[in-house]
matplotlib code that plots the C-alpha trace (Angstrom):
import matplotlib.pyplot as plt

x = [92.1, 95.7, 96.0, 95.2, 97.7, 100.5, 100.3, 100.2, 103.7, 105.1, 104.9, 103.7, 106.3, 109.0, 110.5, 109.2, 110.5, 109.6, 111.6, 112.2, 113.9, 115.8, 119.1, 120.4, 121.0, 121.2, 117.6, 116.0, 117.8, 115.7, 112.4, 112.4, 112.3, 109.6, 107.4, 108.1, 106.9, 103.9, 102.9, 103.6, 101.4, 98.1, 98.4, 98.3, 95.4, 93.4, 94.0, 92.7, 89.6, 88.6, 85.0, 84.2, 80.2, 78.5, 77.9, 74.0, 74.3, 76.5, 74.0, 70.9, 72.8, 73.6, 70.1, 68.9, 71.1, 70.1, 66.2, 67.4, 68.7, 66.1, 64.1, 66.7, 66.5, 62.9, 63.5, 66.3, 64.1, 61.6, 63.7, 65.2, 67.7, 71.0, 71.1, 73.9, 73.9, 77.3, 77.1, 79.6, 81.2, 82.8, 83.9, 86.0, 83.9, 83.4, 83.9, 86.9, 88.9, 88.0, 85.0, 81.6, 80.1, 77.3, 75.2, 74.0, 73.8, 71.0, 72.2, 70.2, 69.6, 67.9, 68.8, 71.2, 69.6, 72.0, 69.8, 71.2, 69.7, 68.9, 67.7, 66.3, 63.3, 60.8, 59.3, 60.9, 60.4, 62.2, 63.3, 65.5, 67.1, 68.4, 66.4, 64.6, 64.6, 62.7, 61.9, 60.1, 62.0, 65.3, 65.7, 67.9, 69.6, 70.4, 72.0, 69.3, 70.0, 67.9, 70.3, 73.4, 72.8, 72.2, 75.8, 77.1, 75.2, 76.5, 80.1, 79.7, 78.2, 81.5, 83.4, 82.2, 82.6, 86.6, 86.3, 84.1, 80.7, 78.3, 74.9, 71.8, 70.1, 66.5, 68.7, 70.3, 68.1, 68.4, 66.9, 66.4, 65.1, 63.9, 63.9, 62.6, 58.6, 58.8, 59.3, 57.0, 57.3, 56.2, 53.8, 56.5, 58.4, 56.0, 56.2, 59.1, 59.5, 63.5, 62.0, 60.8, 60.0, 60.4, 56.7, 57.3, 60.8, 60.0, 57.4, 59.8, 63.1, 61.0, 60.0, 63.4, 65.5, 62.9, 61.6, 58.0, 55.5, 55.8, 53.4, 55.1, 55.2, 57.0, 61.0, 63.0, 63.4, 67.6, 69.5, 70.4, 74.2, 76.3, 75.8, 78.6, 81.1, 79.2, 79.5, 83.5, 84.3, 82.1, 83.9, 87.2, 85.7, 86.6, 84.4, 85.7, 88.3, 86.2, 87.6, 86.1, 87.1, 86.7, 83.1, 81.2, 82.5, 82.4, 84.7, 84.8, 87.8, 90.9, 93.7, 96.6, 99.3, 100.1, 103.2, 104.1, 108.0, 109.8, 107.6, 108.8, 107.1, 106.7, 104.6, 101.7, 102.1, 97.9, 97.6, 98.4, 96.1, 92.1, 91.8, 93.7, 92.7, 94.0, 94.2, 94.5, 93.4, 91.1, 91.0, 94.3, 94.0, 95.0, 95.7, 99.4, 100.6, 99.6, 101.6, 99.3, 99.0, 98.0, 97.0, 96.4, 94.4, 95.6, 93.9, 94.0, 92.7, 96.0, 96.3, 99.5, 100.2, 102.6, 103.6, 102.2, 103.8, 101.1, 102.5, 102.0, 99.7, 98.3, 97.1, 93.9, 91.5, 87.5, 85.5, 84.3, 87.3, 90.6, 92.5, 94.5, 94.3, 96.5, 95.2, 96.7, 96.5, 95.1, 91.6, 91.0, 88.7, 89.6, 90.4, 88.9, 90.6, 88.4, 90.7, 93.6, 96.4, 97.0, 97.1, 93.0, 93.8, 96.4, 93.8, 92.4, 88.9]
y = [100.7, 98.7, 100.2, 103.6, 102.8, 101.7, 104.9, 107.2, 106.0, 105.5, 109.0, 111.5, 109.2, 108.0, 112.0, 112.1, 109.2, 105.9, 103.3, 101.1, 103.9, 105.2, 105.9, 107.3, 104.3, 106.9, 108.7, 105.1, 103.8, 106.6, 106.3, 102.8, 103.4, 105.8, 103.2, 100.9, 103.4, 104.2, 100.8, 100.1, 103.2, 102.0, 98.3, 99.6, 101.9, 99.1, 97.4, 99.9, 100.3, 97.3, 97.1, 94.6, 95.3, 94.5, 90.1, 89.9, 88.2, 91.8, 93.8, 92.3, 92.5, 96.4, 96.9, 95.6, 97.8, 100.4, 100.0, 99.3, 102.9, 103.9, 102.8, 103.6, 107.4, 107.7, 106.2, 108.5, 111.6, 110.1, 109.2, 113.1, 113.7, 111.5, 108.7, 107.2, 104.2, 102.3, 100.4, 97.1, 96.8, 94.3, 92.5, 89.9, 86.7, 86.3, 82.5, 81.2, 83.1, 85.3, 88.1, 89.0, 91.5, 93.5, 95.0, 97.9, 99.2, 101.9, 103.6, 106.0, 107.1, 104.6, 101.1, 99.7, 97.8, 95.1, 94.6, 91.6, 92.6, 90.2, 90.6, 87.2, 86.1, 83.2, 81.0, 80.9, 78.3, 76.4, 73.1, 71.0, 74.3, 75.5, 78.0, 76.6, 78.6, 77.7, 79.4, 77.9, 74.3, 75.5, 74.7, 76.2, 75.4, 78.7, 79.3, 80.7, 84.3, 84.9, 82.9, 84.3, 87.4, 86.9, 85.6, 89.0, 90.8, 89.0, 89.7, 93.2, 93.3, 91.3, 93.5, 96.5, 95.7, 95.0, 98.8, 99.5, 99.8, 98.1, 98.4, 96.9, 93.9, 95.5, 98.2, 95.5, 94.4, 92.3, 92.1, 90.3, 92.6, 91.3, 94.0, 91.8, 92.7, 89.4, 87.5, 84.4, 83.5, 80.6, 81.0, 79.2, 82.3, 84.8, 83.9, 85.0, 88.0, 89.3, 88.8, 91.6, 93.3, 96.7, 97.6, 96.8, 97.4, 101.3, 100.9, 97.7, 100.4, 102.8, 100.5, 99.4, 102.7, 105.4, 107.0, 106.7, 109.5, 112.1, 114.6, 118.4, 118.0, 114.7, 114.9, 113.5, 109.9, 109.1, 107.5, 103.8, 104.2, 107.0, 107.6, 109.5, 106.8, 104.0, 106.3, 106.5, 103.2, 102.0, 104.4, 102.3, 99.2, 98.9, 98.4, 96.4, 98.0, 98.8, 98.0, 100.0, 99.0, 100.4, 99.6, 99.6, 96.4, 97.3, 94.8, 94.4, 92.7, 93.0, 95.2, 92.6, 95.0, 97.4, 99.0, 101.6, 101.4, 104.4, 104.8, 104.4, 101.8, 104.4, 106.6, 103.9, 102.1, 101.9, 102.8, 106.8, 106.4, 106.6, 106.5, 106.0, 107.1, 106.2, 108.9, 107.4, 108.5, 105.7, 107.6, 106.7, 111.0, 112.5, 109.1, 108.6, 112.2, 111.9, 109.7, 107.7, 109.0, 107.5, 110.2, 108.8, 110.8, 110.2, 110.4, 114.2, 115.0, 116.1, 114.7, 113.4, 112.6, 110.0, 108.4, 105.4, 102.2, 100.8, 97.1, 98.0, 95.9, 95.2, 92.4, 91.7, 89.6, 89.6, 89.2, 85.6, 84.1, 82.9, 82.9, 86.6, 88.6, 89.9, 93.2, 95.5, 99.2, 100.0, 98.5, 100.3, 103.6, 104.0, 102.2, 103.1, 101.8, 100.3, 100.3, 102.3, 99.7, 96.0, 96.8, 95.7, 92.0, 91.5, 92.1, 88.4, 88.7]
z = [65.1, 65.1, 61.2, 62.8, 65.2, 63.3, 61.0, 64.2, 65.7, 62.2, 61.4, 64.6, 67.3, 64.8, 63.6, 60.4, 58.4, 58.4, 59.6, 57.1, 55.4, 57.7, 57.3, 60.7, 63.1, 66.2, 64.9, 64.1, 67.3, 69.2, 67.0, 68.2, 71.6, 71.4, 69.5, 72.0, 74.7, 73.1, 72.6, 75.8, 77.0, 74.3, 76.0, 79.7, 78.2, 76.8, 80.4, 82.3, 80.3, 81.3, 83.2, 85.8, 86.7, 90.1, 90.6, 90.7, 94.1, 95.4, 93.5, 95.5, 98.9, 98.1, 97.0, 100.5, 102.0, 100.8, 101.4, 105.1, 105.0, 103.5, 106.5, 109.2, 108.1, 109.0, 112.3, 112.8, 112.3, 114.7, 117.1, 117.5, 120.1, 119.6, 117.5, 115.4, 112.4, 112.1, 109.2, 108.7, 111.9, 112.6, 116.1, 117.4, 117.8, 121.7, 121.3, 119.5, 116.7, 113.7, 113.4, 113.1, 110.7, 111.8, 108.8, 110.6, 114.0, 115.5, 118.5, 120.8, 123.9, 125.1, 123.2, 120.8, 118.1, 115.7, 112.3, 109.9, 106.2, 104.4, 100.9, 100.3, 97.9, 97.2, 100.4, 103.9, 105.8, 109.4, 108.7, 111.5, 112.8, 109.3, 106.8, 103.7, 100.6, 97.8, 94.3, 92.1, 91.8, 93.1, 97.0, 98.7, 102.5, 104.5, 107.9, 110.5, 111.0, 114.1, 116.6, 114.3, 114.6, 118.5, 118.7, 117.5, 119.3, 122.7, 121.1, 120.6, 124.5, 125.4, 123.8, 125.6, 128.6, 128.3, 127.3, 131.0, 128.6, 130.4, 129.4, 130.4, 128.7, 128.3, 126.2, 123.9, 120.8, 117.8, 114.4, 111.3, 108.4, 105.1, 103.1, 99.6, 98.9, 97.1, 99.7, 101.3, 104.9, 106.3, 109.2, 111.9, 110.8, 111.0, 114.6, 115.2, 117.3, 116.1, 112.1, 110.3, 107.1, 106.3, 106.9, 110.3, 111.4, 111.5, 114.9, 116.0, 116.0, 117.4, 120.4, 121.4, 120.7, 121.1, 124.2, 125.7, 125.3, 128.7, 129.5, 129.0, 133.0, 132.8, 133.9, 131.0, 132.3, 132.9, 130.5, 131.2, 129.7, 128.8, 125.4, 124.5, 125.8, 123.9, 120.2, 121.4, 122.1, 118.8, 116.0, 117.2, 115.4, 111.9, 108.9, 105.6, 103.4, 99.9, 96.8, 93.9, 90.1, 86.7, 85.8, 89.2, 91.0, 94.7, 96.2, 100.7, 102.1, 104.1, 102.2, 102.4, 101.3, 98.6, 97.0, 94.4, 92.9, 93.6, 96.7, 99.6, 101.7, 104.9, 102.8, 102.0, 105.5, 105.8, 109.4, 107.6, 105.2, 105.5, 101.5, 98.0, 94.2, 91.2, 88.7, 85.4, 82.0, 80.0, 76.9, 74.4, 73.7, 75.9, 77.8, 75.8, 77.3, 81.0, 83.2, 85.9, 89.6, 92.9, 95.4, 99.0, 102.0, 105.5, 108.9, 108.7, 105.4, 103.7, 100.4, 98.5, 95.0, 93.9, 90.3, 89.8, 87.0, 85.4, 86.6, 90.5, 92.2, 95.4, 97.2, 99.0, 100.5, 99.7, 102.4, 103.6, 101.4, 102.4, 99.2, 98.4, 95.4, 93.2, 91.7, 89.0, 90.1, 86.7, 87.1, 90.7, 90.8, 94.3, 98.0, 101.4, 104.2, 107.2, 110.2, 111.0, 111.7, 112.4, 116.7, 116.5, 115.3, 118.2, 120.7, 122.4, 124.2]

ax = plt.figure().add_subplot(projection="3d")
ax.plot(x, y, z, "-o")
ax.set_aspect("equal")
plt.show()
């Protein structure tokens, strides 16, 4: 490949003679120049080609994700009427600073339901207020999700109400779902009302967000909030920014900042945008002749298009870390944005 290489910018890139017996200092002068771009072009290809593939640990929690859909989807078409799933929101934490993530949450009608998903295997048990987690001779120490997931659930409720969403606590539900068929639960567990698998979260969704069968006779019984208010107030939260690089890698976090030279800063301010693509060419043909792009989508739909250095970076933060990352343009597929501006972190509850 480098001999391949070599030959292609000695005699396609450098005008037809080779440089060592070249006898034009102005036409070797140029030839140079060129070489040195294409070289420069076959390195940032070989860069962007790079694949970075799902961690095992992300590829089990987006498998249990998705089975959770799976199940929320038949609940959904039970349920009729007006329902909506939010999926990754997140809200300020009621006591103290910083957020909570909820995985998913089922609205209706009649309830609001927060599910935690957790994608755990092996044997569950309750050990001095803290989960146990054991596979084979590996033991494992987890945080209790029940009570956790509680704690969101009374910030999300908290939240509400500074927006004059009050709603009342029979209509307010919480639940753990292990969505694992491999997993072992302790009986102390099995106790537990707010744990479930997915064989039974279908009739425990159904029971706390679904309405009670009426005879055809039977007035339509009066909903205990207004619906339509809750749904407005809840599409203000914001979801993780997702990262997506070359290879699969699905990154969540906080988009620190990004810049493009020869961009002006205005343009990418992120509280415009909803969504950004790189448009890059991996192959080296016709890779070499195209120059890389980064399109970005605002609020509106209306798409731009605007040149992008191979060098550019951004910055950004994975979720549940502290530390920022630097990363090079060339390795992202594309970048959704979360939230709309920085106004949403300001706010003190």
């Amino acid at each position: 490949m480098e001999i391949a290489v070599e030959i292609f910018i000695r005699t396609k890139w450098s005008g037809g003679f080779r440089l060592q017996d070249c006898g034009n200092k102005m036409n070797c002068g140029r030839s140079l120049e060129r070489n040195a771009m294409l070289a420069q072009k076959l390195k940032w290809i070989r860069l962007a080609q790079t694949q970075f593939q799902m961690i095992a640990s992300d590829q089990a929690g987006s498998l249990g994700e998705q089975l959770a859909m799976g199940q929320l989807k038949r609940v959904m078409k039970k349920l009729g009427g007006r329902a909506r799933v939010f999926p990754s929101l997140r809200v300020p934490k009621h006591r103290g600073n910083g957020k909570f993530e909820i995985d998913l949450l089922l609205v209706s009608e009649r309830g609001l339901l927060a599910i935690e998903v957790k994608h755990w295997g092996g044997r569950l048990s309750r050990q001095k207020g803290k989960w146990l987690q054991e596979r084979g001779p590996e033991k494992k120490t987890l945080t209790d999700p029940v009570p956790l997931n509680a704690e969101k659930v009374a910030s999300l409720q908290r939240w509400l109400i500074a927006r004059k969403i009050v709603l009342p606590p029979q209509s307010i539900h919480s639940v753990v779902l292990l969505t694992n068929p491999q997993v072992n639960v302790s009986p102390e567990l099995k106790e537990c009302v707010e744990l479930v698998d997915t064989a039974a979260f279908e009739a425990f969704a159904l029971a706390r967000c679904g309405q009670a069968r009426r005879g055809f006779w039977q007035k339509k019984p009066e909903a205990p909030f207004d619906f339509a208010a809750l749904v407005r107030e809840l599409e203000q939260l914001p979801t993780w920014d997702r990262l997506v690089l070359h290879g699969g890698q699905v990154v969540p976090g906080d988009l620190e900042y990004m810049a493009v030279p020869e961009v002006k800063a205005s343009a990418l301010q992120r509280k415009y945008l909803c969504h950004a693509r790189v448009r890059i060419c991996r192959r080296v043909f016709p890779g070499i002749f195209l120059k890389a792009r980064l399109q970005v989508t605002d609020w509106s739909g209306q798409r731009r298009v605007y040149p992008l250095h191979p060098e550019a970076k951004l910055v950004f933060r994975p979720a549940g870390q502290n530390e920022r990352t630097e990363v090079a343009w060339l390795h992202v597929e594309s970048l959704q944005l979360g939230w709309k501006d920085q106004s949403y972190y300001n706010e003190r509850y």
